[in-house]
N, C-alpha and C positions, 0 to 999 in steps of 0.2 A: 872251529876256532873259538872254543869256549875257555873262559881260564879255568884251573884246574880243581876241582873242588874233592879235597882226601875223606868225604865221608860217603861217595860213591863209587861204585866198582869203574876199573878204567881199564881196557886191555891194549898190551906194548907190541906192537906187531913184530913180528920174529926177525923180518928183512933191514924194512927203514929203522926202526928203533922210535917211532912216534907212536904216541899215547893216544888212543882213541875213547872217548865215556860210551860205557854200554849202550846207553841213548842211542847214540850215534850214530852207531851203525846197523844195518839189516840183518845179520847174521841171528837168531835167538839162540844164544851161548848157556840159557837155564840159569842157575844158582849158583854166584860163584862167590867165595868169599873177597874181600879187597887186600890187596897185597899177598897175593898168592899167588905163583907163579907157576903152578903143576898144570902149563896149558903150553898150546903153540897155536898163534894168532897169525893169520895175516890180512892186511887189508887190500881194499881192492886195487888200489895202485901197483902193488906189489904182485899181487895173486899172479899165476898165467894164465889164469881163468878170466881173469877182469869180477871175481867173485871173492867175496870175503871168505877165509877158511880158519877154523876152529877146529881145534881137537884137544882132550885132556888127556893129561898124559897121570898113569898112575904113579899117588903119591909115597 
């Protein structure tokens, strides 16, 4: 529940469509530029795992 701050990386999870700050969450996602989309995120709400999932997709 952070407001949204545009000079850090933020990932939109593929399901809910909620904005999560890298901080945030557990996953280590590496290097990712901000406002770039060449990924599929989801959070752990959403997962069927109950685990956050990342993947880049190529750009």
């Amino acid at each position: 529940g952070k407001d949204r701050n545009l000079n850090i990386t933020e990932l939109l999870c593929a399901s809910c469509s909620k904005w999560f700050h890298e901080s945030c969450i557990t996953y280590q996602v590496g290097k990712l530029v901000p406002f770039m989309m060449n990924y599929i995120f989801m959070c752990k709400t959403c997962s069927p795992t109950g685990l956050e999932t990342f993947k880049k997709n190529q750009a």
